[in-house]
C-alpha positions, 0 to 999 in steps of 0.5 A: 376822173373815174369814167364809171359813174356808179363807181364814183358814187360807190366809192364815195358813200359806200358806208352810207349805201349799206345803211340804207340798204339794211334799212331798206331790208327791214322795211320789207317786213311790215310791207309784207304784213300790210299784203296778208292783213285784207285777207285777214279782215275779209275773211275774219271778221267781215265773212264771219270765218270762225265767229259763227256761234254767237259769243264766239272770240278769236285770239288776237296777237297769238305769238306760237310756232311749230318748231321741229322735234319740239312741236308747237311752242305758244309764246303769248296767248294773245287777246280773246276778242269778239267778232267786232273787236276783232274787226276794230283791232285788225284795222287798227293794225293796218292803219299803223302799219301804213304809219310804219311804211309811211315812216320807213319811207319818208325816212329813205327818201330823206336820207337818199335825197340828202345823200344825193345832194351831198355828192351833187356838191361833191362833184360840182365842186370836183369840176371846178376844182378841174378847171382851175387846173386845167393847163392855160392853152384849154381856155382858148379852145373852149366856150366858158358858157359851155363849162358854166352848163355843164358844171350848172345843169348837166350834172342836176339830174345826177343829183336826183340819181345818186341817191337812188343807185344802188338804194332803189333797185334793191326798195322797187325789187325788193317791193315788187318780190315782196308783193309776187311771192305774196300772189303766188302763196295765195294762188300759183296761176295768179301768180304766174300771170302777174310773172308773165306782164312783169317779165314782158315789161321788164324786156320790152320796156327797156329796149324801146327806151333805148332810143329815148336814151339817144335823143336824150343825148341829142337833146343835152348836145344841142343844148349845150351848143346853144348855151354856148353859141348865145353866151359867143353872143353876148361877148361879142355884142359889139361886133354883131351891131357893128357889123349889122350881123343881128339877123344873121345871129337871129337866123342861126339861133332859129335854126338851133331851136327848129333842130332842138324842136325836133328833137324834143319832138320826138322824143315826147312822140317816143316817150309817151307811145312807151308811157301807153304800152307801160299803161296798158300792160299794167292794165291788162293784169286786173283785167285777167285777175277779175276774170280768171280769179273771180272763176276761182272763187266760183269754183271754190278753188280760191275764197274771196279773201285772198282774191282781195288780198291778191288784187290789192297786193297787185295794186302795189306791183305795177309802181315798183315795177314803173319805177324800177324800169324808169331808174333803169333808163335813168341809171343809162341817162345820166350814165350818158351825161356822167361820160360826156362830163368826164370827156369834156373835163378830162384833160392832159396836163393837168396842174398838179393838186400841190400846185395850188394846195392852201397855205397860210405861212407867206413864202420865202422871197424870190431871190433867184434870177428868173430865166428862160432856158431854150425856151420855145412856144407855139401858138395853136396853128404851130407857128414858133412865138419863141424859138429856143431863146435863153436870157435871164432877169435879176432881181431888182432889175427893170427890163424893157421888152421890145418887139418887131411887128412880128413879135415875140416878147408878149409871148416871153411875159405869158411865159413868165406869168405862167400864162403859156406852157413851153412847147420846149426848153423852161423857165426857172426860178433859179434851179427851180422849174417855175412851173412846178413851183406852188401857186402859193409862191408864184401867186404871191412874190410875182405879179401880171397884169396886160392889156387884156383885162378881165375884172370881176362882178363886183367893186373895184375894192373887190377887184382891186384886192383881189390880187391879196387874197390868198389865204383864210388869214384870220378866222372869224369868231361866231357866236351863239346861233351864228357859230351853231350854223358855222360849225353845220356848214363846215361839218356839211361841207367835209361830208360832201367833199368839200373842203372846210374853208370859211369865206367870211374870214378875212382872205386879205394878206395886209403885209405883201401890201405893206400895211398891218391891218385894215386901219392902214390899207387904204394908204397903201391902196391911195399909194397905188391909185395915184401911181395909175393916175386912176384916183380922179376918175375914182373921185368921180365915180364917188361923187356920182355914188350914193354913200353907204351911211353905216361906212361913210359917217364923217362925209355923211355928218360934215356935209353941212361943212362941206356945202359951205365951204363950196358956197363960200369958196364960189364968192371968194372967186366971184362964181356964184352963179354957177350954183343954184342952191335949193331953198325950202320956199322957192323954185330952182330955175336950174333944176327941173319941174319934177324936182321942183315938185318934188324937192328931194330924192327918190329913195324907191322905185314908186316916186323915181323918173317916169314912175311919178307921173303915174303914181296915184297919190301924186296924181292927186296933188297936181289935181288939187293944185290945178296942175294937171290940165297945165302940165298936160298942156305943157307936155303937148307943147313940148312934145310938138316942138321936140319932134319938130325939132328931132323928128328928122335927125339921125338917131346918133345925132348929138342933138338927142344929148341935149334932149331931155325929154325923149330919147331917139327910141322914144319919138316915133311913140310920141309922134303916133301918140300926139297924132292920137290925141291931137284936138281931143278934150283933156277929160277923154284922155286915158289916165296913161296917155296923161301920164306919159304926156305929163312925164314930158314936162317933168323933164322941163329946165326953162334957162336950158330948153328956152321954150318959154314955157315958164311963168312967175305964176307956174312956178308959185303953183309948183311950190305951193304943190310942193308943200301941199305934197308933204303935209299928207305924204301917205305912210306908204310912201313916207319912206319912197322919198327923202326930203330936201334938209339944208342942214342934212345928208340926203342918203338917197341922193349922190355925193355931188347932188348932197354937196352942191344942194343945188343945180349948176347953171345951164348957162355955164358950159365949164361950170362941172369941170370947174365945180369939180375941181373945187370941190376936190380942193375943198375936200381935201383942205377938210380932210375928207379926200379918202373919205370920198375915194372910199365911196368911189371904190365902192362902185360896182364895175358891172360884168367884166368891168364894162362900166369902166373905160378900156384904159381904167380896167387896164390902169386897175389890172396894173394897180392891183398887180402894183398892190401886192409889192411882189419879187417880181413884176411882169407887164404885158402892154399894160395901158395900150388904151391910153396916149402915149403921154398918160403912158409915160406918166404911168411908167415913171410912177409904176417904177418910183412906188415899185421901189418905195419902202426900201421895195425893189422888184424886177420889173419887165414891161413890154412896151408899146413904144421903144422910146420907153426904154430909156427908163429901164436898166436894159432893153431886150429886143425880139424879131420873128421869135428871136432875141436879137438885141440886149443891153442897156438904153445907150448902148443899143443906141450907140451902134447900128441896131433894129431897136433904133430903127424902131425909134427912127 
């Protein structure tokens, strides 16, 4: 990177920084008539100067010259206009002349701040473009948190200065020169006071703000360990509550904010001690000019018109100057920030541009043996992961990769991923170093996956198709308004150094994954998904999902079907009573009083879990009902026999699985409150104690908690309530809540809560796996199998896909490397989450779809149990770096071999 940030930014916007600068330049102009017009006005019109005989006129806009050899040359005789026409006329004037200025300067401020925001884009983007060609072994030494900072807020302040570098030095200066040379034609001692406060500020402010500099670099140090140090932290959140090392984490961070203090501390000290000394020169000059100049004008050495003239134009001197002093001290801050960006971000190694330049066409296939030729690798401490080791892999040919406990084959597939660089020797494709191949052939005709899985903040559609976007395949066509800000957007894009690619074109190379288009994706995706047995667990995520309405018409349309073939198919097989289906007019003993009370599914945050207790309108229902004081009455109940029953049980138990009410947290604030409100009348209860009680009873199932709490007559009351809740439903929260319809889809509620429309009995311990399970049969027997599949894929995975289990990241990473059919295909203990028999299964599936469609790939799979390999062409062993052992199955079998003493 260029290591001069004015430089940088000259190279890049040196045509717009002329422009400006001769605009710059021009503005000067009317700046320095606006300093000459007080004089005017005072002296003129106001002090009568020339207007002394009654009647007397003055011309106004005179345009004349003295020009050499020629003599005086009138060009417009100007306005004759008496002593308060003159007055009106020249006020008149320096009013638009403040309009002129006004505008000169809204205009450079816009233009510097456009500027500035260009090449703020320009050089985030520059950053990130580094990072995804930085070489793979700099990841392992540096915090993400930290490169996050600095691309995020390290370099803002350089936004804010781009603008002004070269454009405010030559518009302060430019300023305050305008305003000394009109001191010094008025009065030369004027002016050289006024020199002599510049020149000492110019001199000494700087130099003391030399030392805010180094804090300032202290400060953005600091802070950026502290970003890193607090994004280790979360990371790693499950080792510190494991090891109970919070207090250690809660002591280290206090330590890191007591030096941050510091020195933020005393650089405020700092800074506001150079602020007053600034102040106090600035004021010193008036100070001498009322003095030294108003006995001018009493000698008669200088009238009072230039004294104004002379003060109002200082008034003008001390901001330029500040500001000039202040971009001084910027242009060395982000001088600073700019360097240490540079250093973090300079890199060796770094990955050729053509690597991963863009390219639409897809690649030749990769029909030449892949080869490691003495190859060696070296972790970070120096010891030889692969020492000088030479094999190749055809295509078409499944290898198993096997290792001792010291290793050396999950080096091989990093290395074949592009993972890891060699230390010496190559790999190659064929002839071709594989390592100066394009990113647009290795990333499309090979694939990786591994028992490290990262997986993005997004779906599992998104993450599952990851892998097939490379490229903007098909535009997409804007129209209208749409297109005029399509094309601002690109144009924008250009002019800030970025390149002009659509994001909201379709990225999705549908051929790699053999399909023609979105319409046949999704078999191909189903295809996938069955072969990592990852299509169950998809299935219930999608039946704990809210279906997207607009996407999932069919499910939505044939749910009426859907219950009742689930109805249909519980008597057919003499399971009724595993369901308990709601009904308009009666109570659902299965269900709980809350949902009784409600009868249908919170669309919004007011109506939802503890809120509803609280919600005035409801509130008011219960009042009008009776239930309050039962319900109240109620909750005391339960709280007592909760914490009866839990108060004394560890936090961890599996008991606190069964309570409903109350979490582990929550009982000690129970506790205090019950002790509160024990033996006090209802009336003298505050209206968030009630609520906070009544929320206990909400949670209430008779058959599953059996605290006999439930009678015939409570029930018909809850009803009742029910109806009496709707007929007045307010309109503001007619669409915080979706009824219960037997006959439609409840979009605020889940896919299961929509099929069941009911609640499965508590007396059935097996009653949701086997609920499930018809469920799935019912769904596909109607078609509407995918339909649900889809709606799991819609599932957000949560940050690095922590939402999902260990073993399903690891069985979506092989999925998606799956997906894209590559040339080949490179797995690195892939599902080392799972039982070896799940394992196993997965492996004989990966390598029949592998070679579906006529599709043959080279597979070479590092596996966690030698026995694996007999499912592969040929088995390669590695012992402490080495290769020692490769040939087929039986072969290394037949004689004496480490690889079967591995399966011994």
């Amino acid at each position: 990177m260029e290591p001069s940030l004015a430089r940088y930014i000259w190279t890049h916007t040196k045509k717009q920084q002329v422009w400006i600068l001769m605009i710059v330049l021009l503005s000067m102009i009317p700046y320095f008539i606006s300093f000459d017009l007080p004089k005017l006005i005072v002296n003129g019109p106001i002090q009568g100067k020339g207007f002394e005989q009654p009647g007397a006129t003055q011309a106004f806009m005179r345009l004349h010259y003295d020009l050499p050899l020629v003599g005086e040359v009138q060009f417009f005789s100007g306005f004759q206009l008496d002593r308060t026409q003159t007055l009106f006329a020249l006020s008149v004037v320096f009013l638009l002349l403040v309009v002129i200025n006004g505008l000169f300067k809204l205009y450079i401020n816009t233009y510097k701040g456009r500027l500035g925001e260009r090449m703020l884009r320009r050089i985030r983007f520059d950053l990130v473009d580094r990072v995804l060609r930085f070489p793979p072994i700099y990841f392992k030494r540096v915090k993400s948190a930290e490169v996050a900072t600095m691309v995020k807020d390290e370099v803002e302040p350089l936004g804010g200065f781009i603008g002004d570098a070269f454009l405010q030095p030559v518009l302060l200066g430019g300023q305050a020169l305008t305003a000394m040379l009109f001191i010094m034609v008025q009065n030369v001692w004027l002016g050289m006071i006024a020199g002599v406060i510049v020149v000492v500020q110019i001199v000494l402010i700087p130099r003391m703000r030399r030392r805010l500099i180094v804090l300032g670099r202290e400060r953005q140090l600091t802070a950026r360990a502290l970003s890193g140090r607090v994004g280790e932290i979360v990371d790693g959140i499950g080792a510190v509550h494991v090891h109970d090392t919070s207090n250690y984490e809660r002591a280290d961070i206090a330590a890191r904010l007591g030096l941050i203090f510091k020195i933020r501390f005393d650089l405020y000290q700092w800074k506001f001690m150079v602020k007053f000394l600034n102040n106090f020169l600035a004021q010193v000059t008036p100070f001498l000019f009322y003095m030294i100049g108003g006995y001018l004008v009493i000698q008669g050495r200088l009238d009072v018109g230039q004294l104004v003239a002379v003060i109002s134009a200082y008034k003008d001197l001390p901001g330029p100057m500040k500001e000039l002093i202040d971009w001084d001290q910027a242009r060395q801050d982000v001088q600073v920030k700019y360097q240490q960006v540079v250093e973090q971000f300079t890199v060796e190694d770094l990955i050729a541009p053509t690597i991963g330049a863009l390219t639409i066409d897809a690649p030749a296939p990769m029909t030449n043996p892949l080869s490691a030729i003495n190859l060696s690798i070296a972790d970070d401490g120096g010891a030889m992961l692969l020492d000088r080791i030479s094999l190749q892999v055809k295509p078409g040919e499944t290898v198993a990769l096997v290792s001792t406990g010291t290793g050396g084959a999950e080096a091989l597939a990093e290395a074949f991923a592009r993972l890891s660089w060699p230390d010496s020797g190559k790999v190659a494709s064929g002839a071709d170093d594989l390592l100066e191949l394009p990113e647009a052939v290795t990333g499309r005709r090979m694939s990786y996956a591994s028992s490290d899985v990262f997986l993005f903040h997004a779906s599992l559609r998104d993450n599952l198709l990851y892998g097939l976007k490379h490229a903007p395949f098909k535009p997409v066509s804007y129209d209208g308004s749409a297109a005029d800000q399509h094309r601002w957007n690109m144009h924008e894009a250009r002019r800030s150094g970025n390149p002009d690619i659509d994001i909201n074109s379709d990225w999705i190379d549908y051929a790699a994954a053999g399909a023609t288009g979105q319409q046949d994706l999704f078999e191909a995706v189903r295809r996938v998904l069955d072969a990592v047995v990852l299509s169950r667990d998809i299935l219930d995520l999608g039946l704990r999902s809210s279906a997207d309405l607009t996407r999932h018409t069919e499910l939505a349309s044939r749910i009426v079907e859907l219950r009742t073939a689930l109805r249909t198919r519980l008597e057919q097989e003499g399971l009724s009573g595993l369901v308990v289906p709601f009904e308009p007019g009666a109570y659902n003993k299965e269900a709980s009083i809350g949902q009784n009370l409600l009868f249908g599914a919170a669309a919004g945050p007011d109506l939802a879990d503890k809120a509803l207790a609280g919600n005035p309108y409801f509130a008011s229902v219960l009042r009008e009902a009776g239930l309050d004081r039962i319900l109240y009455e109620m909750g005391m109940e339960i709280a007592e026999q909760a914490i009866e029953l839990f108060a004394d049980l560890p936090p961890d138990h599996h008991f606190f699985q069964q309570l409903a009410f109350m979490s582990a947290e929550e009982i000690p604030a129970y506790e205090s409150l019950l002790q509160r409100l024990k033996n006090r009348p209802y009336e003298a209860v505050s209206e968030s104690d009630r609520a906070m009680i009544v929320t206990l009873s909400f949670a209430y199932i008779e058959p599953r908690h059996r605290f006999g709490l439930l009678s015939d007559e409570l029930m018909s009351k809850i009803v009742a309530a029910r109806n009496r809740f709707y007929e007045n439903l307010p309109p503001e929260l007619q669409n915080a809540i979706e009824r219960y319809d037997p006959d439609k889809y409840i979009a605020a509620a889940t896919v299961m809560d929509n099929v069941l429309f009911g609640r499965v009995g508590n007396n059935h311990p097996d009653a949701p796996d086997r609920i499930r399970s018809i469920v799935y049969d019912i769904l596909d027997e109607l078609g509407l199998y995918s339909e649900l599949l889809d709606v799991g894929l819609d599932f957000n995975v949560g940050a690095g896909g922590r939402r999902l289990t260990a073993g399903q990241r690891q069985k979506l990473d092989v999925a998606r490397a799956l997906l894209k059919r590559p040339d080949f295909l490179i797995l690195n203990r892939p599902l080392s989450a799972l039982d070896q028999r799940v394992q196993d299964k997965v492996l004989r599936n990966v390598l029949e779809e592998a070679r579906c469609d006529g599709h043959s790939p080279a597979i070479v799979w590092v596996v966690t149990n030698p026995a694996m390999g007999m499912m592969f062409d040929r088995v390669i062993v590695f012992d402490s770096g080495q290769l020692v052992e490769d040939g087929t199955h039986e072969t290394l079998l037949a004689g004496k071999s480490i690889f079967k003493e591995l399966l011994s």
